[in-house]
C-alpha positions as CSV (number, residue, x, y, z in Angstrom):
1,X,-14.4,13.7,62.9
2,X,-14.4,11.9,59.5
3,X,-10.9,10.6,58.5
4,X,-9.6,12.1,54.6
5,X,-10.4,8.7,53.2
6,X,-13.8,8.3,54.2
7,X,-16.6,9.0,51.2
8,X,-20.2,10.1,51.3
9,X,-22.5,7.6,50.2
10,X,-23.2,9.2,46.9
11,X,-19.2,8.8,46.2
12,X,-18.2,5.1,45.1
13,X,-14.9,4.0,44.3
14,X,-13.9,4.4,41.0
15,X,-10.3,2.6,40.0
16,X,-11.3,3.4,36.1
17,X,-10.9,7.2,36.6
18,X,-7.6,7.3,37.5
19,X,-4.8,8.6,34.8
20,X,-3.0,4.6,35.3
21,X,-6.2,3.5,34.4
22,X,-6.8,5.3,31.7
23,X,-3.1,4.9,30.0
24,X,-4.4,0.9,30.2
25,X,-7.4,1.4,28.6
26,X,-5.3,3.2,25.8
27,X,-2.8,0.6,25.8
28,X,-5.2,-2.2,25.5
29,X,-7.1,-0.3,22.6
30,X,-3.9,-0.4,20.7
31,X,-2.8,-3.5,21.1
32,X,-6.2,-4.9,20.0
33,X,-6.3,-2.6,17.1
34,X,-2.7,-4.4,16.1
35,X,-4.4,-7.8,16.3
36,X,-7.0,-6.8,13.3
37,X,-5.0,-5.0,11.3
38,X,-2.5,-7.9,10.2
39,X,-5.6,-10.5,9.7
40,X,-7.5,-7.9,7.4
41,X,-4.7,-7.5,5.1
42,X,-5.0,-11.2,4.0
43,X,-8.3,-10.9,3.3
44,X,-9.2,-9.2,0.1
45,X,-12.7,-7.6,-1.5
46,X,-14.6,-10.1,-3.1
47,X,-14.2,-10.7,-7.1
48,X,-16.4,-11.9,-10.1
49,X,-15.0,-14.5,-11.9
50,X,-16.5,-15.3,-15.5
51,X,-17.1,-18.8,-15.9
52,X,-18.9,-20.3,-19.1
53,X,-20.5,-17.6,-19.5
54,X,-21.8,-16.6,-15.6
55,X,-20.4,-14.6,-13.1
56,X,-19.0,-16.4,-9.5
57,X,-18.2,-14.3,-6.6
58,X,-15.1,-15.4,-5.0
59,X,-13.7,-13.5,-2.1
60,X,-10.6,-14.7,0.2
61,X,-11.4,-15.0,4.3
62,X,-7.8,-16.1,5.6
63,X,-4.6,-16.9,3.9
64,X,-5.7,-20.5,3.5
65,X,-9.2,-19.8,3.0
66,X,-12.0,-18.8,0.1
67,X,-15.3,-18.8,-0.2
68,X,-17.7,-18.5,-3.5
69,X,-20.8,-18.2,-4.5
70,X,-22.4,-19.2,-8.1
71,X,-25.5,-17.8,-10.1
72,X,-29.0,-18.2,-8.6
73,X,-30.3,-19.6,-11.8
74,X,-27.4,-22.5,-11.5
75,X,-29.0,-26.0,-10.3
76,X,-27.7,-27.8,-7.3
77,X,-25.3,-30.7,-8.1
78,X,-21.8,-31.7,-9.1
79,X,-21.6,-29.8,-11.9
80,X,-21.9,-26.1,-10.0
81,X,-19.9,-27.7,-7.3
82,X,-16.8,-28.4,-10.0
83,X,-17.4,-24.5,-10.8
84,X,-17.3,-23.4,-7.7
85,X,-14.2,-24.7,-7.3
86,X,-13.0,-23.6,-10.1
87,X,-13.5,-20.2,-9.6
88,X,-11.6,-20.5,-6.4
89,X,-8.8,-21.8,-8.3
90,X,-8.7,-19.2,-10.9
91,X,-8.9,-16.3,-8.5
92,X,-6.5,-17.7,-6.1
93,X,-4.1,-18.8,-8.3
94,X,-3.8,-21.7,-5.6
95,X,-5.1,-25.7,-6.0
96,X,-8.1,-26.2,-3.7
97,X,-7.0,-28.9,-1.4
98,X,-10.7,-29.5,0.1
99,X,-14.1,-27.6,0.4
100,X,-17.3,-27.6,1.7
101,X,-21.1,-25.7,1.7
102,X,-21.1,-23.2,4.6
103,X,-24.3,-22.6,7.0
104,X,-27.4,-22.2,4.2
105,X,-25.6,-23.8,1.6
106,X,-25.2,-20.9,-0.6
107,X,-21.6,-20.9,-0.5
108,X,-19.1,-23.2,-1.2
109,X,-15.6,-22.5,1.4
110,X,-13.0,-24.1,0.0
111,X,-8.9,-24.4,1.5
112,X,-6.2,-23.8,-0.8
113,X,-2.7,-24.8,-1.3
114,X,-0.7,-22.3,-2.7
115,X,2.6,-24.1,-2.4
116,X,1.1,-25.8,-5.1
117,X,0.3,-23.2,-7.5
118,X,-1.5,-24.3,-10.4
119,X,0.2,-24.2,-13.6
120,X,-1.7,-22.9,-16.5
């Protein structure tokens, strides 16, 4: 005689099928959902800002943290570099405390201070 706990072969346990199993996984989807949602509210859609005449694309990543991109047509060198920043600066509204080229080199991802607001 087979005891009431025994299972046919074709039966395995299954723990995740259970309702306390399932009010985790709920639970757990919730709280993870609450861990983006903050984050993406600091982050805002990505702007064009006009600069001598061409258009940068600035967009904020963090609180602290922007990235932007300049014209094709613009030459490497110190002078795209200062724009770059620039840009940051004028869509921030914050001083750019220190930056750098990302992966590729196509955009420049710069920190900002916005204790230190710039003053225009």
């Amino acid at each position: 005689m087979k005891s009431p706990t025994s299972r046919l072969p074709c039966q395995a346990a299954q723990p995740w099928r259970t309702p306390a199993a399932g009010l985790a996984l709920a639970c757990l989807a919730v709280l993870m959902s609450g861990c983006v949602g903050p984050a993406s509210q600091l982050e805002s859609p990505p702007q064009t800002v006009q600069l001598d005449g061409d258009a940068y694309r600035v967009e904020q990543i963090t609180a602290s943290t922007w990235s932007a991109q300049a014209p094709r047509h613009l030459p490497d060198g110190p002078q795209k570099t200062a724009n770059l920043v620039r840009a940051v600066e004028k869509a921030s509204n914050c001083k750019v405390t220190d930056s750098s080229y990302g992966t590729g080199g196509s955009a420049l991802n710069a920190q900002v201070d916005c204790g230190s607001r710039l003053k225009n």
